[in-house]
N, C-alpha and C positions, 0 to 999 in steps of 0.2 A: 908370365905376363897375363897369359891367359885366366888363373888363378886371382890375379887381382883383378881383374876387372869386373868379374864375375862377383868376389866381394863388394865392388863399388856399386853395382846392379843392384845387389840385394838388401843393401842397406837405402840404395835411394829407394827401395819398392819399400820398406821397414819408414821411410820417413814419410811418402806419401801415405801410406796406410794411417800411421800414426795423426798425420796431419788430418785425416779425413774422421777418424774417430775423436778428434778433440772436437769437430764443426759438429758432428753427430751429437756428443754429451753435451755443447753448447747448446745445439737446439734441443734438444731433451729439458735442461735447464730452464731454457725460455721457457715453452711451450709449460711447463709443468707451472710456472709463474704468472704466465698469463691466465693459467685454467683458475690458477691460485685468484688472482684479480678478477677474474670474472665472477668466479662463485661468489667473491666477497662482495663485489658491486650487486651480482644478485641480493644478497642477503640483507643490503642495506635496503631492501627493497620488499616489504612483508608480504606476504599474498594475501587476499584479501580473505577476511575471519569466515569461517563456515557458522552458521549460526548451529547452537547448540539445538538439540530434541528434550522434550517433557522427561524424559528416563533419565536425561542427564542433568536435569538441575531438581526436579521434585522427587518425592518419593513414593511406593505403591503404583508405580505407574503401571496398569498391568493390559491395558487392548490399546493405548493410543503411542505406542512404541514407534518412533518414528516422526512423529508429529514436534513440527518445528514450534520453541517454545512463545515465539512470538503471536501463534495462534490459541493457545492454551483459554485465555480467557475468551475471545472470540467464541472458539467451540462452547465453552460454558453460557456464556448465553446468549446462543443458536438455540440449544438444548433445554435451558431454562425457560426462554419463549417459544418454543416448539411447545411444552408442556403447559404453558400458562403457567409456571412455577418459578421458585428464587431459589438462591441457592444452598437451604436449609432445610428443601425438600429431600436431599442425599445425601448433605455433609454435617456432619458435627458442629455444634459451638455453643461452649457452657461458659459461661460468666462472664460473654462478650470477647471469648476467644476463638478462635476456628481451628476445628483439628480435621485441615482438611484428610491428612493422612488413614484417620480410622476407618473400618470398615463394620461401624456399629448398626446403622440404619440399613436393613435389606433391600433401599430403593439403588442404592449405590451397584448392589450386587448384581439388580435385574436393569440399572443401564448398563453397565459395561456386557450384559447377555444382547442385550437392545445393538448397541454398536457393531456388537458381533453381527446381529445378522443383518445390520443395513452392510457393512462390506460385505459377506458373504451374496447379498444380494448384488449389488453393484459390479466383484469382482463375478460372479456365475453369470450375468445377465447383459451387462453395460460396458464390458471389457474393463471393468474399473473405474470408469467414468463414475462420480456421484450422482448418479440420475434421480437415485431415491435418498431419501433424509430423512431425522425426526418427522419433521415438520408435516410429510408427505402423508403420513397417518395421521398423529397427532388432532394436527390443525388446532394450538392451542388447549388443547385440554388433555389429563394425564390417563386416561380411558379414550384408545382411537373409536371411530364410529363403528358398528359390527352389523347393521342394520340399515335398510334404509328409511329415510324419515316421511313419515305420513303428513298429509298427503303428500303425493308425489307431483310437481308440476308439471304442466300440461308442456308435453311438448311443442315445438315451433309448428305454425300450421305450414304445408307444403305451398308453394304458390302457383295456385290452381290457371295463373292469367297464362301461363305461360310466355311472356314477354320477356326478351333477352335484356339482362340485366345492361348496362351501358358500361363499359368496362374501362377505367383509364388506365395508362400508359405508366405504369409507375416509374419515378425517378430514379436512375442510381445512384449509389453512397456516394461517387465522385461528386454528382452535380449536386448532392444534398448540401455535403460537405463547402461545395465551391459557394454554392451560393449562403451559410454560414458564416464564410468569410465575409464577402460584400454585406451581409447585413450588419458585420461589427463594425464595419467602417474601410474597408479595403487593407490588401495584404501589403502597401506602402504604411499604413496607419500603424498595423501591426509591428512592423517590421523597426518602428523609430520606438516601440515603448522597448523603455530600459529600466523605469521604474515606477513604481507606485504606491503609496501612502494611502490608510482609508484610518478611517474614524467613526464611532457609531457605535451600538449597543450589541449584547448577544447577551440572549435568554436561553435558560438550559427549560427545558420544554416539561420534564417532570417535577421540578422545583417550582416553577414558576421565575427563580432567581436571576434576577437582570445584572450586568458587568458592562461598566464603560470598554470600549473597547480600541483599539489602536492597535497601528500594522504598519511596517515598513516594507516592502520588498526589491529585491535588486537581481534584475537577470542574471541568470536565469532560474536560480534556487534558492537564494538567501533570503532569510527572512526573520522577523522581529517580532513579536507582539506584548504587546501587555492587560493586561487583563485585569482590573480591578473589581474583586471581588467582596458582598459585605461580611463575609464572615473570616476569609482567607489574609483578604488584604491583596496586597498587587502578588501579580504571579507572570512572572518572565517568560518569554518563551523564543530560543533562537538557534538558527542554525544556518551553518556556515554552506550548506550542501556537502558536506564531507559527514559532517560529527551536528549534533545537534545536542542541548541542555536546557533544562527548568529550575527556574530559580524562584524561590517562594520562601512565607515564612518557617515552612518545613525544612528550608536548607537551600543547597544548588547540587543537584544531578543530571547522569547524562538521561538524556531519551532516543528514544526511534529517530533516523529522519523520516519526516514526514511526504512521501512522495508528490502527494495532493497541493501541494503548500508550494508547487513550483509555478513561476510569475506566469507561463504560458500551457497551461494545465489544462485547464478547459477554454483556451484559446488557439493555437496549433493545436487541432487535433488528428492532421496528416501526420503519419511516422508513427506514432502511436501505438497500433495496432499492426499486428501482421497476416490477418486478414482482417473484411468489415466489408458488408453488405445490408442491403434492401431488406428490414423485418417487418414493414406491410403498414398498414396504415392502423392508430388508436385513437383512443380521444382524453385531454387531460383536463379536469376542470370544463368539459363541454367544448373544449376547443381540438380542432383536427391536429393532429401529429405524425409525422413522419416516424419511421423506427429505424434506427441501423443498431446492427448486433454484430460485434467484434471480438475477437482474441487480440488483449493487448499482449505487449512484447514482455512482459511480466507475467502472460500465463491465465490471467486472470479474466476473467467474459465479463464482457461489457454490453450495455445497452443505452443508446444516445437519440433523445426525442425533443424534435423539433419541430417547431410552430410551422405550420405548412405554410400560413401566411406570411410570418416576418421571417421565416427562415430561422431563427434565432434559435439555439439547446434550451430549452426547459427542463428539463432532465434529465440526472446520467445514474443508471444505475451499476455497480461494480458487486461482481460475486468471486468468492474468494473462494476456492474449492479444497474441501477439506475431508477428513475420515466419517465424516459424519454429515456429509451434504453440503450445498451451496451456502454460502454465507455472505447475502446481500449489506450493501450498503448503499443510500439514495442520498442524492444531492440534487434540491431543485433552486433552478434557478427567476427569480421575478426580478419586476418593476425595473427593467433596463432604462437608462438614460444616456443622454450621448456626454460624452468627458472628454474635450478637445478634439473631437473625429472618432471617438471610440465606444462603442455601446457598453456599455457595464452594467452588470447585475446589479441594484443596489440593498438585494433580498436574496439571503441564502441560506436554504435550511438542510438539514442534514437530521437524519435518520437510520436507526442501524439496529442490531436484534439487542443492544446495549439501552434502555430506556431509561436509562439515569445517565447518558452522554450523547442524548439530540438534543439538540439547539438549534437556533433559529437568528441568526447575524442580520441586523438592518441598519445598513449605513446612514450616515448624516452626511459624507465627506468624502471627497473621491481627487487625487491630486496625481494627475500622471508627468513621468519626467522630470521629476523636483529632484534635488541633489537630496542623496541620503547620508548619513552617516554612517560609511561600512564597517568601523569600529562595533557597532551595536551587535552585529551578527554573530561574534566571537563570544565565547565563551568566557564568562567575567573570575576573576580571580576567587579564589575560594577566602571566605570569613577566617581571618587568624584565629586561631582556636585562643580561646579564654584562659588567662595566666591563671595557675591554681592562687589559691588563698593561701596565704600565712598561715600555718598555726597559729593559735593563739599562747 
């Protein structure tokens, strides 16, 4: 009796055991199916593109290893206006072709010496920081100064009155800022635009060449333009905030998005930045200016000058920091008007070490909060490619 029971024991410990090891490979199964599910839900989900380096899309790259390809022409003329030169000063090109790759001309060979030692300087001196550039010697011409230039100017006289200068109170960047807003119109003003339409001309500043001009935009990054040009013909230009494309008689491709092109750019300019301070007082045009100098949250230095009187930005300049020094770009802003409660630029020029792409946009037209067509923003269908010909 004893005997069987003991069998009956052992087989119910053999069924719970059993029963416990089925729940076990059950969860094993789950779990191994959810991990399955999750990876895949990941995957439908891309991370976002690293942009590629100069080594990895040209070729000969040999001191700018590293260097994101988006700044490649940037850096070339930094470089080419640091020397007062173009870029046939270094590079090949016989019969209207460019080879940029050779290394026939020895001015190629003595910049890439040059590059070397502004990082050698910047990383031994400035923690890496680009403190020093081309440009820093240079100053436009391909011989830096070695001398200094006769006569010498007379230095500042000392001020023998001894009279304590009168000293104001300088403002900070909050109350700069704050009162920026009230000069556009108040941050309710702000706060209702959702869109804006302009109209008006842009001149490319070394051409002389004038372009009707037109623009749609739609909070808080979408945007339209068209551009008719007399030699090009119209030229597209759009993007979704995601992905952006130009469409011209040279075809339809993708472009950059363009950051600057967002409806509240040089309007919010709280958040912006992840520090920004008081840079002293200048003068633009004879007129007083306020200075604030920031790190945007992109990395990039900034510098924001405002009319000490209307409070308003006249000016913003953005440097872009690179293996080869600062690389300014300037946006000034005139002739504001008020558009429904809103002060608006109706004059905007733009400047950059690129002197065959500043221009100068003066509006005619200015429409805020009109319905847009958000269709316009997308990317338009590609041209059916052309059915071959018959033989004959």
């Amino acid at each position: 009796m004893k005997n069987i029971r003991a069998i009956f024991t052992r087989l119910r410990i053999l069924v719970v055991c059993a029963s416990l090891l089925s729940v076990a490979c059950l969860g094993i199964v789950v779990s191994a199916e959810a991990g399955l599910i999750t990876v895949a839900t990941q995957q439908t989900t891309p991370p976002a593109p690293v942009e590629k380096t100069v080594e990895q899309v040209q070729k000969n790259i040999q001191v700018l290893n590293g260097l994101p390809q988006s700044q490649l022409i940037p850096v070339m003329n930094y470089m080419g206006s640091s020397l007062g030169v173009k870029c046939t000063y270094c590079h090949v090109r016989k019969d209207d072709k460019w080879d940029f790759v050779s290394d026939e001309k020895p001015e190629k060979g003595t910049a890439r010496e040059m590059i070397k030692m502004v990082q050698g300087i910047n990383k031994g001196n400035f923690k890496g920081n680009p403190a020093v550039g081309c440009i820093t010697c240079h100053r436009g011409s391909t011989s830096p100064v070695r001398v200094p230039q006769l006569p010498i100017a007379e230095p500042t006289p000392f001020d023998q009155t001894g009279a304590a200068a009168t000293k104001e109170t300088p403002p900070t960047a909050d109350q700069i800022l704050a009162k920026y807003t009230e000069a556009l119109g108040g941050g309710s003003v702000i706060e209702k635009l959702k869109t804006r339409s302009m109209k008006g001309t842009l001149v490319m500043t070394a051409s002389g060449i004038s372009m009707s001009y037109e623009a749609y935009q739609s909070a808080p990054n979408r945007i339209y333009t068209a551009l008719n040009s007399p030699k090009q013909g119209v030229i597209e230009r759009g993007s979704n905030g995601q992905t952006a494309w130009e469409k011209s008689s040279r075809g339809l491709r993708d472009v950059e998005v363009n950051e600057r092109q967002n409806l509240f750019k040089d309007i919010k300019l709280q958040g912006q930045f992840t520090r920004i301070s008081y840079g002293g007082k200048e003068k633009i045009d004879g007129r007083d200016v306020y200075v604030l100098r920031g790190l945007g949250v992109d990395g990039k230095g900034e510098r924001l000058y405002f009319d000490t009187q209307t409070g308003l930005l006249v000016r913003r300049i953005t440097s872009t920091p690179t293996f080869v020094g600062l690389i300014p770009e300037q946006v000034d802003f005139e002739d504001y008007r008020d558009v429904d409660g809103l002060k608006v630029p109706f004059t905007i020029r733009f400047t950059s070490v690129d002197s065959f792409n500043n221009w100068t946009r003066k509006l005619t037209e200015i429409k805020l909060n009109v319905p847009v067509d958000e269709t316009k923003f997308n990317k338009p269908a590609a041209a059916p490619s052309p059915a071959a010909s018959p033989n004959p």
